[in-house]
N, CA and C atoms of all chains as a GROMACS GRO file, in nm:
protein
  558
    1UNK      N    1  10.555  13.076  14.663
    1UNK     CA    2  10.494  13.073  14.529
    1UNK      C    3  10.351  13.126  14.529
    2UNK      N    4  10.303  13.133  14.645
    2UNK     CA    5  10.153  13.132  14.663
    2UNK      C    6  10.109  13.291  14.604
    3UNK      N    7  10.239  13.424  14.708
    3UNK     CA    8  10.153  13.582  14.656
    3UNK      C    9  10.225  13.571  14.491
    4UNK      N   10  10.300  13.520  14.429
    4UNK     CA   11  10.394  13.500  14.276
    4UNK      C   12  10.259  13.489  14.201
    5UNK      N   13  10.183  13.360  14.212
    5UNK     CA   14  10.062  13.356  14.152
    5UNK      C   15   9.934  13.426  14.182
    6UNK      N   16   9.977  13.483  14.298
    6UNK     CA   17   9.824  13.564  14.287
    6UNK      C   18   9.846  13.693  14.215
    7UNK      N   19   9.978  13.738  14.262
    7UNK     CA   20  10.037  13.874  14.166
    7UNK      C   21  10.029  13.870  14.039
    8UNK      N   22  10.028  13.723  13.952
    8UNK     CA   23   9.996  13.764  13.841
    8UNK      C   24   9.891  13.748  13.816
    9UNK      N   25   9.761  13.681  13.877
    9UNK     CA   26   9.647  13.719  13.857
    9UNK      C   27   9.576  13.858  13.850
   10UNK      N   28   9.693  13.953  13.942
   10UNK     CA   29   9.623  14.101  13.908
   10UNK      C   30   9.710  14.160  13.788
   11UNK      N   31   9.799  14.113  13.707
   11UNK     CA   32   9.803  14.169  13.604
   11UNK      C   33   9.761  14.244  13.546
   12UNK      N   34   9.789  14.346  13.466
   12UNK     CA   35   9.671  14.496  13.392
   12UNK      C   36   9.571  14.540  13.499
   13UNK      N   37   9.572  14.516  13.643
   13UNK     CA   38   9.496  14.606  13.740
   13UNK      C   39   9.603  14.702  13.796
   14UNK      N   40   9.536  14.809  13.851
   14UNK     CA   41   9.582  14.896  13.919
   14UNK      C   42   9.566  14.950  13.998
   15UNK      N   43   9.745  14.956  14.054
   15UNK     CA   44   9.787  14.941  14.208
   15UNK      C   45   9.826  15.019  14.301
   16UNK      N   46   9.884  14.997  14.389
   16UNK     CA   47   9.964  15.109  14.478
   16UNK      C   48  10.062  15.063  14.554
   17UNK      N   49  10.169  15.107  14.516
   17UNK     CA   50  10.279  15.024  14.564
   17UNK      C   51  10.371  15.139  14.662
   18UNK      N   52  10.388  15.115  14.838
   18UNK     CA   53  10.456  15.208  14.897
   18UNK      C   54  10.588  15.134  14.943
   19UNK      N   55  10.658  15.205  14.941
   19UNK     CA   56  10.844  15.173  14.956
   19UNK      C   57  10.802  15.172  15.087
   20UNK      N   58  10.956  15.137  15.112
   20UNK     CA   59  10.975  15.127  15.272
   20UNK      C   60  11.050  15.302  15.238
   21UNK      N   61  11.106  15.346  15.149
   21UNK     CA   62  11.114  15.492  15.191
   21UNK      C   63  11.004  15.571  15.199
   22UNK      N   64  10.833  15.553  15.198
   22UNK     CA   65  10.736  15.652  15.202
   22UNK      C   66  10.732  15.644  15.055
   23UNK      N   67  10.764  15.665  14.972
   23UNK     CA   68  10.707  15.695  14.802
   23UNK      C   69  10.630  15.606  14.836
   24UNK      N   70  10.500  15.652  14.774
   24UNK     CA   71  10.417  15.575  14.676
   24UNK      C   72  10.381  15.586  14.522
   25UNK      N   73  10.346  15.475  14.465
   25UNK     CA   74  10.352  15.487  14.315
   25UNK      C   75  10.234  15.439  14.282
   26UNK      N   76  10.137  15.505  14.181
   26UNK     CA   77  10.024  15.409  14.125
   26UNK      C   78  10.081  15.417  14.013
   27UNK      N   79  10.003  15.286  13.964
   27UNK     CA   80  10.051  15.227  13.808
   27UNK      C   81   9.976  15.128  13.787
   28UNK      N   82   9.974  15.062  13.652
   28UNK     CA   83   9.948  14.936  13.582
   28UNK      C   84  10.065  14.843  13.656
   29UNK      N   85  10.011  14.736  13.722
   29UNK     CA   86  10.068  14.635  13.702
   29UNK      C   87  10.062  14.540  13.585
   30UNK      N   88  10.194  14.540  13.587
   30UNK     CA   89  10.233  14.477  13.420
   30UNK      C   90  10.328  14.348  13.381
   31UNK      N   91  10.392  14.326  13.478
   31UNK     CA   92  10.433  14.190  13.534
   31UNK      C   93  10.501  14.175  13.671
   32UNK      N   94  10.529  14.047  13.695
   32UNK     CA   95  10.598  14.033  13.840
   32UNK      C   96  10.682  13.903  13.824
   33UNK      N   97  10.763  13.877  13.901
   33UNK     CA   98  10.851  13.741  13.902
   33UNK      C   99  10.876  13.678  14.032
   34UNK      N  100  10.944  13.598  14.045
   34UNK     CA  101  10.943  13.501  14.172
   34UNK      C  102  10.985  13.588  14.318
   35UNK      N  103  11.062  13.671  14.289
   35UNK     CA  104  11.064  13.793  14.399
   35UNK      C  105  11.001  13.864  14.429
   36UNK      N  106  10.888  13.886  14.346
   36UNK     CA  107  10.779  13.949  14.387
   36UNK      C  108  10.830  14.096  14.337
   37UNK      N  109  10.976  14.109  14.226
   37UNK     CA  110  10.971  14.208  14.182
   37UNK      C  111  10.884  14.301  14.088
   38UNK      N  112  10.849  14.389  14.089
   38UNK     CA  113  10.727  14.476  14.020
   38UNK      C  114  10.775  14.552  13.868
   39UNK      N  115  10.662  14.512  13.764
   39UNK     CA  116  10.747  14.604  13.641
   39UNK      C  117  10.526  14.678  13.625
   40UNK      N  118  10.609  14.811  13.645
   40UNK     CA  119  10.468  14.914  13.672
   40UNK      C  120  10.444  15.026  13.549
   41UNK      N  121  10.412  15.008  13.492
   41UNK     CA  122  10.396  15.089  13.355
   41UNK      C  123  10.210  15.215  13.396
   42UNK      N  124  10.266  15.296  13.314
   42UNK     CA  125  10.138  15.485  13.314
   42UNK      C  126  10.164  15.511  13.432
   43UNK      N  127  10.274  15.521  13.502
   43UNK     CA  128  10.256  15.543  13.674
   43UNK      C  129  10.251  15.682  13.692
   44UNK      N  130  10.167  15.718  13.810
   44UNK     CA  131  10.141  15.848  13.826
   44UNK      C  132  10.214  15.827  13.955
   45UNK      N  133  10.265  16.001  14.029
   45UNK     CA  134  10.317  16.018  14.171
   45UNK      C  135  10.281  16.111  14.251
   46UNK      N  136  10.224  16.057  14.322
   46UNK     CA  137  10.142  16.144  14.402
   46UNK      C  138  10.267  16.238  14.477
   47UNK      N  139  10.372  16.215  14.479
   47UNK     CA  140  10.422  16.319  14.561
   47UNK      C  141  10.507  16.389  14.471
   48UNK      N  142  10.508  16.428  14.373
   48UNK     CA  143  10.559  16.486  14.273
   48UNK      C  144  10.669  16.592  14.402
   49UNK      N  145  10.582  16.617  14.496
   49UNK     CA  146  10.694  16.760  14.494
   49UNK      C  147  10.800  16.758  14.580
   50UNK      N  148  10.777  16.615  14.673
   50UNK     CA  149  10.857  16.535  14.716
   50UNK      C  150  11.001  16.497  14.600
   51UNK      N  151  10.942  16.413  14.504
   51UNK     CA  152  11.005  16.348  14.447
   51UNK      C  153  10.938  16.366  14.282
   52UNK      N  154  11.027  16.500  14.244
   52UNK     CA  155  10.981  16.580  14.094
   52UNK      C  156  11.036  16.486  14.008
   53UNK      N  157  11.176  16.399  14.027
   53UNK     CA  158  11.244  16.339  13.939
   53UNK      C  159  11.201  16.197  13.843
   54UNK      N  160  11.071  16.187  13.971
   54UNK     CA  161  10.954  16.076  13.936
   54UNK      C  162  10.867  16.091  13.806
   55UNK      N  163  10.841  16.278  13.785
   55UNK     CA  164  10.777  16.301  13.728
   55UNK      C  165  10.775  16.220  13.548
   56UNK      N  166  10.905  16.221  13.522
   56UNK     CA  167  10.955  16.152  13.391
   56UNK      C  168  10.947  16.065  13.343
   57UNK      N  169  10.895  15.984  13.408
   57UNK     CA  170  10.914  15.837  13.464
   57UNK      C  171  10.754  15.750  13.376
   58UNK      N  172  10.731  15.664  13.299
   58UNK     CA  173  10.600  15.578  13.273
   58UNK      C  174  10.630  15.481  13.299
   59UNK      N  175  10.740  15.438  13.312
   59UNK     CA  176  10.747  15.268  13.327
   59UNK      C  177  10.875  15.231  13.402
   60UNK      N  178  10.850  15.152  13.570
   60UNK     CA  179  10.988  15.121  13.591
   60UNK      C  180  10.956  15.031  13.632
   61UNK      N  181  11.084  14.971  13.675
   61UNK     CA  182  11.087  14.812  13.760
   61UNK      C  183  11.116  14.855  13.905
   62UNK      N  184  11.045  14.760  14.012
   62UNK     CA  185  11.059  14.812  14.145
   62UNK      C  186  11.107  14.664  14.222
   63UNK      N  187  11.268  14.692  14.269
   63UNK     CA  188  11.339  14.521  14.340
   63UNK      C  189  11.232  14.556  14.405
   64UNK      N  190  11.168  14.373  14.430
   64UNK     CA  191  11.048  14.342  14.567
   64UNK      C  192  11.119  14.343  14.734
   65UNK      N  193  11.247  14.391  14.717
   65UNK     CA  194  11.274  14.383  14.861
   65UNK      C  195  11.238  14.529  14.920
   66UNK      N  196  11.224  14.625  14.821
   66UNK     CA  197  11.210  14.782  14.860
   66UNK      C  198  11.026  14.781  14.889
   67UNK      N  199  10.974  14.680  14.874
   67UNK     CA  200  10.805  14.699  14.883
   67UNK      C  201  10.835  14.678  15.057
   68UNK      N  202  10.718  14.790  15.089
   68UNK     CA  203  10.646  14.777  15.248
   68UNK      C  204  10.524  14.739  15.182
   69UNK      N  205  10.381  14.829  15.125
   69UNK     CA  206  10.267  14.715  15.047
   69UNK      C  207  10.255  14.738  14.943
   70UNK      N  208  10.146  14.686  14.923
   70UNK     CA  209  10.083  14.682  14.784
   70UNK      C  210   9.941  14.724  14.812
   71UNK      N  211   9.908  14.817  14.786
   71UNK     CA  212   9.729  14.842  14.824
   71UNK      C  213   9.665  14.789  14.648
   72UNK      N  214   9.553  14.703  14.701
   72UNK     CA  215   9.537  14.643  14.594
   72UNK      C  216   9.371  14.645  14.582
   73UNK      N  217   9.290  14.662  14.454
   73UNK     CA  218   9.148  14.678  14.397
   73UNK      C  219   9.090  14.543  14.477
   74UNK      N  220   8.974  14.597  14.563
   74UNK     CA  221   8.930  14.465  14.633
   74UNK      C  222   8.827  14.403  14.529
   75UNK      N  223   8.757  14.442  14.410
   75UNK     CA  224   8.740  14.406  14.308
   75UNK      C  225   8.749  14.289  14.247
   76UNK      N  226   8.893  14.293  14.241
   76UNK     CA  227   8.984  14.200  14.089
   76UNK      C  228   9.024  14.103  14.231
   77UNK      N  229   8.950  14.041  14.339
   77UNK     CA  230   9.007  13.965  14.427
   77UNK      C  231   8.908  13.881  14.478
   78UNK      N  232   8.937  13.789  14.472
   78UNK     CA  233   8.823  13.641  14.507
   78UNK      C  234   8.882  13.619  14.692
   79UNK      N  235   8.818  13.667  14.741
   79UNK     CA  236   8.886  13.622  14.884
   79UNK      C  237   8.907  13.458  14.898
   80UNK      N  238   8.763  13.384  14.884
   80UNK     CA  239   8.728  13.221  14.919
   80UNK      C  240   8.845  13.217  14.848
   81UNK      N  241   8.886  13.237  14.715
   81UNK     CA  242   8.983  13.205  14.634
   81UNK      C  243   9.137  13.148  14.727
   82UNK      N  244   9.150  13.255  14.680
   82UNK     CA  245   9.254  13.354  14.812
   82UNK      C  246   9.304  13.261  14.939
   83UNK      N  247   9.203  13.243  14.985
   83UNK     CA  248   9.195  13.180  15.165
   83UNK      C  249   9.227  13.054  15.109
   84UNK      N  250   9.184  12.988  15.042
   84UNK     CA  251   9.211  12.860  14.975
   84UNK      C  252   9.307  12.820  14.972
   85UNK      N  253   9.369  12.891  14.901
   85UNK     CA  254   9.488  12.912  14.818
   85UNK      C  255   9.595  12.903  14.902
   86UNK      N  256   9.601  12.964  15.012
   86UNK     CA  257   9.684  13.018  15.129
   86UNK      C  258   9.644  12.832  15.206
   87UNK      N  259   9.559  12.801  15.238
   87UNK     CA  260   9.552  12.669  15.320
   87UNK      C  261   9.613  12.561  15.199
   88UNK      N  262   9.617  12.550  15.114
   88UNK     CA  263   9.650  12.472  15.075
   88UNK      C  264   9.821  12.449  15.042
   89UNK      N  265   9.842  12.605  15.028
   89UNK     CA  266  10.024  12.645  15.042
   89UNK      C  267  10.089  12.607  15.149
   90UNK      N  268   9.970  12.590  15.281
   90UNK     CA  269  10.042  12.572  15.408
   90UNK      C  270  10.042  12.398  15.456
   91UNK      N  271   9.941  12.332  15.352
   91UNK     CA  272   9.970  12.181  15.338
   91UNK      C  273  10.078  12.161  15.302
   92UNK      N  274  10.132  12.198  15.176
   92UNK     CA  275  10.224  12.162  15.084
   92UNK      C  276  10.375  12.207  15.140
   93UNK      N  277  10.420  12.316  15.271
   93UNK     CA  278  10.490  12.338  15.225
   93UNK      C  279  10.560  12.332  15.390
   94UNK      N  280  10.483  12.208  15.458
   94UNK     CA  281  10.512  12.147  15.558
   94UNK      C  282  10.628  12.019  15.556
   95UNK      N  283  10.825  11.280  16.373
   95UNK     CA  284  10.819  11.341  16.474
   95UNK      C  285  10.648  11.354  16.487
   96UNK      N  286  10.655  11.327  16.611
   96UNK     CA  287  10.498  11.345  16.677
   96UNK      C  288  10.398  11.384  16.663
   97UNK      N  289  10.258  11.352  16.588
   97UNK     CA  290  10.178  11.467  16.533
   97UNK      C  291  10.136  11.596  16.649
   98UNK      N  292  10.155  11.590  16.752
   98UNK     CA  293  10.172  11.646  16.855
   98UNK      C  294  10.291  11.763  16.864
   99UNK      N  295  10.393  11.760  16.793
   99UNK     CA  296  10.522  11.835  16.779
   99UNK      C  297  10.415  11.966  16.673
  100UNK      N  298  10.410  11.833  16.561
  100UNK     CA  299  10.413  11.903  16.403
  100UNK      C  300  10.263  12.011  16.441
  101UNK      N  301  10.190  11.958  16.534
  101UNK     CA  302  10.055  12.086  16.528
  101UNK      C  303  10.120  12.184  16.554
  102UNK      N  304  10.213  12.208  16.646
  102UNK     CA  305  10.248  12.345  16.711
  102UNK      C  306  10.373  12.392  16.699
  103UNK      N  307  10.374  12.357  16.542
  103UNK     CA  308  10.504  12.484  16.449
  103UNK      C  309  10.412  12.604  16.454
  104UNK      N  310  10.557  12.738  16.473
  104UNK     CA  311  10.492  12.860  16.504
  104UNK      C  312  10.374  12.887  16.430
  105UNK      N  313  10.413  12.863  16.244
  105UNK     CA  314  10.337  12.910  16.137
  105UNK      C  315  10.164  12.856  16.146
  106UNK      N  316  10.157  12.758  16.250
  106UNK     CA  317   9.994  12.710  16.241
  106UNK      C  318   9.931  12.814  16.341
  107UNK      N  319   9.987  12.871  16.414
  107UNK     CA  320   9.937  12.990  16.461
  107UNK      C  321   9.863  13.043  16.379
  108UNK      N  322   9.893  13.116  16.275
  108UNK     CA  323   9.872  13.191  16.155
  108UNK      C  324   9.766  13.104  16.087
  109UNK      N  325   9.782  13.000  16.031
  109UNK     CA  326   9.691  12.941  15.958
  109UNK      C  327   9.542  12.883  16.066
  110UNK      N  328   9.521  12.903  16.134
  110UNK     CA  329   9.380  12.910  16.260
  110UNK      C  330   9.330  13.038  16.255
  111UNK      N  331   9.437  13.143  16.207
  111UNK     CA  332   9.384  13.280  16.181
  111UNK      C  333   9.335  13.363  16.039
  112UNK      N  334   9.323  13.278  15.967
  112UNK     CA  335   9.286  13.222  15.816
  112UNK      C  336   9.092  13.321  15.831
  113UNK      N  337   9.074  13.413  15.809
  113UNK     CA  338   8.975  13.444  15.774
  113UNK      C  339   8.924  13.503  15.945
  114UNK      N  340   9.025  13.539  16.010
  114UNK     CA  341   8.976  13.632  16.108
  114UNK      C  342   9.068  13.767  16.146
  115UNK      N  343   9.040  13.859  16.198
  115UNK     CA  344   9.097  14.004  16.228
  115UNK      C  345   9.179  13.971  16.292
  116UNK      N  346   9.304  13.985  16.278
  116UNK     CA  347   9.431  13.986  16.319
  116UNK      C  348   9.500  14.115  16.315
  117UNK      N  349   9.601  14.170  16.434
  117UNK     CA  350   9.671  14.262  16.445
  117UNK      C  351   9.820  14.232  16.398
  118UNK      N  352   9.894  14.282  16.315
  118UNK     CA  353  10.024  14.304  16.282
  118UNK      C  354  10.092  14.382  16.352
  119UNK      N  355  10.195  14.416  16.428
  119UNK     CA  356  10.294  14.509  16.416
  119UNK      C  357  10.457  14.511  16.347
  120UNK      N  358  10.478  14.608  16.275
  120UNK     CA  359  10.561  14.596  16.199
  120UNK      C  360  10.659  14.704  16.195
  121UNK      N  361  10.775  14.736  16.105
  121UNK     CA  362  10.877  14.792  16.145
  121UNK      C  363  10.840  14.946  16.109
  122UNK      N  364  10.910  15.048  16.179
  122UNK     CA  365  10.897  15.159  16.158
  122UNK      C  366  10.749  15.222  16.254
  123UNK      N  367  10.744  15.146  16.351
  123UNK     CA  368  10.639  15.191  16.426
  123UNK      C  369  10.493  15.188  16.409
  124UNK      N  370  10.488  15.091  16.317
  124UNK     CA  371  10.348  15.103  16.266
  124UNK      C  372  10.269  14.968  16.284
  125UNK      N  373  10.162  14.921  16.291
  125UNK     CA  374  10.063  14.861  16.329
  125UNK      C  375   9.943  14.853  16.206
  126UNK      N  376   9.923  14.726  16.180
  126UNK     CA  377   9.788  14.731  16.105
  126UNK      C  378   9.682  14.636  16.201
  127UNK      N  379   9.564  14.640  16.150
  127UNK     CA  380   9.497  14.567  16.172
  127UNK      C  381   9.359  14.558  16.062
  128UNK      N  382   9.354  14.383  16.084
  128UNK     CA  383   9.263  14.409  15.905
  128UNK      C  384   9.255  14.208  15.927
  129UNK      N  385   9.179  14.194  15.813
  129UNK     CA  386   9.066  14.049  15.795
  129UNK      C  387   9.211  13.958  15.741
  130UNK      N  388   9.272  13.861  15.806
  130UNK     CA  389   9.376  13.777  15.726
  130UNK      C  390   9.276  13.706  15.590
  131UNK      N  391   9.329  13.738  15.482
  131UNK     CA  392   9.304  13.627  15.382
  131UNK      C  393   9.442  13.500  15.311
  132UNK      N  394   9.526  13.581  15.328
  132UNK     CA  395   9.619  13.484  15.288
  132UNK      C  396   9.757  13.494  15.320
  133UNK      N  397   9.875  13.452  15.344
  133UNK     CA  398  10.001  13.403  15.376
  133UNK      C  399  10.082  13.323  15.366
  134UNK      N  400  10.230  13.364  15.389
  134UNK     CA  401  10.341  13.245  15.306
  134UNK      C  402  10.453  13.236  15.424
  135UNK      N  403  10.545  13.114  15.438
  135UNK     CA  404  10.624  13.163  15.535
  135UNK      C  405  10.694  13.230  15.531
  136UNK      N  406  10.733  13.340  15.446
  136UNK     CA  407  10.800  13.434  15.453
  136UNK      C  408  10.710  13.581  15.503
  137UNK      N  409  10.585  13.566  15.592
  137UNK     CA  410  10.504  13.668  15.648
  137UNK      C  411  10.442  13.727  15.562
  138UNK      N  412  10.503  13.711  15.444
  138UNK     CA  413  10.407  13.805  15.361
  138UNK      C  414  10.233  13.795  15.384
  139UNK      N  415  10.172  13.859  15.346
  139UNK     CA  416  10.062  13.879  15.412
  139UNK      C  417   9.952  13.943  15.296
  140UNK      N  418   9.835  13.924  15.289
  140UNK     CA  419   9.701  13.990  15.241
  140UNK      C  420   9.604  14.023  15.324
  141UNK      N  421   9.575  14.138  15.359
  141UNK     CA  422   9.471  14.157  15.495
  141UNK      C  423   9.376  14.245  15.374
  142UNK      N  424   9.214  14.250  15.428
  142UNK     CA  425   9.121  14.293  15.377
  142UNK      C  426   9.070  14.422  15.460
  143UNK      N  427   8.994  14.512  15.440
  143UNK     CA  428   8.933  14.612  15.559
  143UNK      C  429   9.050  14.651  15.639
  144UNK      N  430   9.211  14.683  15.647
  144UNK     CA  431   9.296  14.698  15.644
  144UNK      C  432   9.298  14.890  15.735
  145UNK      N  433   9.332  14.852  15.883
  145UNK     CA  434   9.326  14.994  15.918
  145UNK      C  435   9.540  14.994  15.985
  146UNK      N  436   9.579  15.084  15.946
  146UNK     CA  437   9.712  15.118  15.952
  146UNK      C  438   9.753  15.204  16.039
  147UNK      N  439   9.824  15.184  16.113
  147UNK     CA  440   9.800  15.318  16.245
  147UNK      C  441  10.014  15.344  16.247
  148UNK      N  442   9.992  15.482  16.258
  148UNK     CA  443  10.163  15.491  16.245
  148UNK      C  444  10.158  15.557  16.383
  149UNK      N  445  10.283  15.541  16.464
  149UNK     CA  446  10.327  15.562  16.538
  149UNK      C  447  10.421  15.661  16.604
  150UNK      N  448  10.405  15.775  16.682
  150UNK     CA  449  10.556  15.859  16.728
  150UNK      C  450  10.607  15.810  16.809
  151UNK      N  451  10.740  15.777  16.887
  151UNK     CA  452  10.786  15.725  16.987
  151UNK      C  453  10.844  15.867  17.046
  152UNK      N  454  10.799  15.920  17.122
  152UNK     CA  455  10.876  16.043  17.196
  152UNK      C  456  11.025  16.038  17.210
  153UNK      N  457  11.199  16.043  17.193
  153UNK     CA  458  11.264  15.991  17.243
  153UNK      C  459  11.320  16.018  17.381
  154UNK      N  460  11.253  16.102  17.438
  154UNK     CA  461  11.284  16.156  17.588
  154UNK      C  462  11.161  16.087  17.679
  155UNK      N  463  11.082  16.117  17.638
  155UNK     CA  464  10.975  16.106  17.735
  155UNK      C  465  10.928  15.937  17.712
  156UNK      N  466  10.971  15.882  17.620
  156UNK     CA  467  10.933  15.727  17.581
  156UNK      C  468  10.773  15.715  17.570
  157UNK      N  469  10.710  15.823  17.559
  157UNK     CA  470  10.548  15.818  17.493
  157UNK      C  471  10.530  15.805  17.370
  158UNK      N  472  10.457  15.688  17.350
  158UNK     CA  473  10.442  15.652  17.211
  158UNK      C  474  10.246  15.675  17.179
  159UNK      N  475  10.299  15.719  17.028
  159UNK     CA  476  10.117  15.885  17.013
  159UNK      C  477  10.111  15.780  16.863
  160UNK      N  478   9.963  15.755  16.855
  160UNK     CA  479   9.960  15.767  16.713
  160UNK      C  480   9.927  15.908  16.630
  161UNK      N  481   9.980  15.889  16.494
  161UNK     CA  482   9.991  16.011  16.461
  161UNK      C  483   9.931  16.014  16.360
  162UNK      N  484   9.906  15.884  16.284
  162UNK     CA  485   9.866  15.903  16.119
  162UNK      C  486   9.765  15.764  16.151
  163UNK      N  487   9.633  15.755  16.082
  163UNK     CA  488   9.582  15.615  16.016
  163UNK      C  489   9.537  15.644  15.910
  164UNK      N  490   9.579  15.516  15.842
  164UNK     CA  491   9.509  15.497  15.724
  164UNK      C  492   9.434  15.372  15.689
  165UNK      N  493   9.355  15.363  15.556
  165UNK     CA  494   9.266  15.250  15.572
  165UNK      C  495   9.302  15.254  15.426
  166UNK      N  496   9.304  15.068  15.410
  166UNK     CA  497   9.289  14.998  15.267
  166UNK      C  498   9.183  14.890  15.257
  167UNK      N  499   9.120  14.914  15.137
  167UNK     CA  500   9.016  14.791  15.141
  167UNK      C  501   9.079  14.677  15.134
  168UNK      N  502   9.214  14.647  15.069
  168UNK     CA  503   9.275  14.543  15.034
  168UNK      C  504   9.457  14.584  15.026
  169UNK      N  505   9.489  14.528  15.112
  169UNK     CA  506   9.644  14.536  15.119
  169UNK      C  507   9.745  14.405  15.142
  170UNK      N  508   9.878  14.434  15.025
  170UNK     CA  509   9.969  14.288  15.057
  170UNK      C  510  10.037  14.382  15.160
  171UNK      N  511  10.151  14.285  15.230
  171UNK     CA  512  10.194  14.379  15.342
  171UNK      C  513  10.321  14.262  15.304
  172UNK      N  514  10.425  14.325  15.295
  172UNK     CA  515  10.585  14.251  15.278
  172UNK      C  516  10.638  14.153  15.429
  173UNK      N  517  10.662  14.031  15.405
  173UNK     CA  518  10.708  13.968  15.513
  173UNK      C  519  10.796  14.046  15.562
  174UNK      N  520  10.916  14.124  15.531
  174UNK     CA  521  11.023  14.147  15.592
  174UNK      C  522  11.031  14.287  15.683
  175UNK      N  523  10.936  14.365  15.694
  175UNK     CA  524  10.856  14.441  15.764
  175UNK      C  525  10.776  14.377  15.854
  176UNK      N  526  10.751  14.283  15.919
  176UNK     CA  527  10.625  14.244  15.995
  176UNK      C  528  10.767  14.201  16.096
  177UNK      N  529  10.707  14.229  16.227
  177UNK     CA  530  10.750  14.163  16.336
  177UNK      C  531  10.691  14.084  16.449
  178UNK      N  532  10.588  14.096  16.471
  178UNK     CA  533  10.471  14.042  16.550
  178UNK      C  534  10.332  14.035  16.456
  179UNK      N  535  10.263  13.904  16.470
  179UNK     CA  536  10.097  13.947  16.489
  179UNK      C  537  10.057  13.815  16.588
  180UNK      N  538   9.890  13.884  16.580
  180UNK     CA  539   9.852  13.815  16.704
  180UNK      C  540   9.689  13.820  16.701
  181UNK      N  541   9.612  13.820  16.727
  181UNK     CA  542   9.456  13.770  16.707
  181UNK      C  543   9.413  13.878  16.830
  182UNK      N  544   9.353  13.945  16.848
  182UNK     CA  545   9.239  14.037  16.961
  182UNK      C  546   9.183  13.938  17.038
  183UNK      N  547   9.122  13.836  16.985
  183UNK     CA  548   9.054  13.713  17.028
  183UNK      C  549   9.118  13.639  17.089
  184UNK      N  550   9.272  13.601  17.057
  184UNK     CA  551   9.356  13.453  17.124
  184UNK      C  552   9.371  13.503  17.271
  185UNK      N  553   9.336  13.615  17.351
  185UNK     CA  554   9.403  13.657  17.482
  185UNK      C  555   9.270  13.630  17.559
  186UNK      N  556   9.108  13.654  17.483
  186UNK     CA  557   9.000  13.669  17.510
  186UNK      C  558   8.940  13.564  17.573
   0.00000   0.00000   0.00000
């Protein structure tokens, strides 16, 4: 539950999300759910020439089992938060 | 069971490593290394200062080259990709 709630804390920031096939996608993150599945809306593709069929594309949903990462705005991120957050997940879920 | 058992479930490894540089290696030959900030038991992972090093494995000669790095100021990294990590420090 712990990255569920931090994922939606970055809501309306923007991300970078790479497959385990190599695509990467930037976009608005725009929601997420308990899988950590991704719904990514204005997405741009950097590899257009790789993958032209992308080009069409503003808004998709990405299953969270196809994520390798998430490169994410160190910005919109409270580390102390964060670290917290994570020790206290690892009380609870002993 | 023993508070002696319960300290030394694998996952408290990880949580002693709560705000220090830890090395990952993970599937597809690749390796990060970067600042732990946070984790779940499913490996998932948040590393900060985040350097990514990809890997060739020769398949004749069994020499393994890095070939690519990259760097993120801030990266989640998917539990189900991670196969090892380990601290620079815990061997030291």
């Amino acid at each position: 539950m712990l990255f569920f709630s931090f994922f939606k804390t970055l809501v309306d920031q923007q991300i970078t999300v790479e497959l385990k096939n190599d695509i990467e996608i930037t976009g608005t993150l725009r929601s997420v759910d308990q899988y950590l599945n991704i719904k990514l809306e204005n997405i741009t593709n950097k590899e257009s020439i790789r993958y032209p069929h992308l080009n069409a594309v503003k808004t998709l949903f990405i299953r969270g089992s196809t994520i390798r990462y998430v490169h994410l705005p160190k910005s919109a991120i409270d580390v102390n938060l964060l670290q917290d957050a994570a020790r206290k997940e690892a009380m609870v879920s002993k | 069971m023993a508070d002696s058992f319960e300290s030394t479930e694998p996952l408290d490894l990880i949580k002693s490593l709560l705000d220090e540089t830890i090395v990952v290696k993970l599937r597809g030959a690749r390796e990060i290394i970067g600042k732990l900030h946070a984790y779940d038991s499913h490996c998932n992972m948040v590393l900060g200062d985040a350097t990514e090093t990809i890997y060739q494995i020769n398949d004749s000669t069994k020499e393994i080259t890095p070939i690519e790095k990259k760097q993120s100021e801030m990266i989640f990294v998917r539990g189900d990709s991670v196969i090892l990590f380990s601290s620079p420090d815990l061997d030291g």
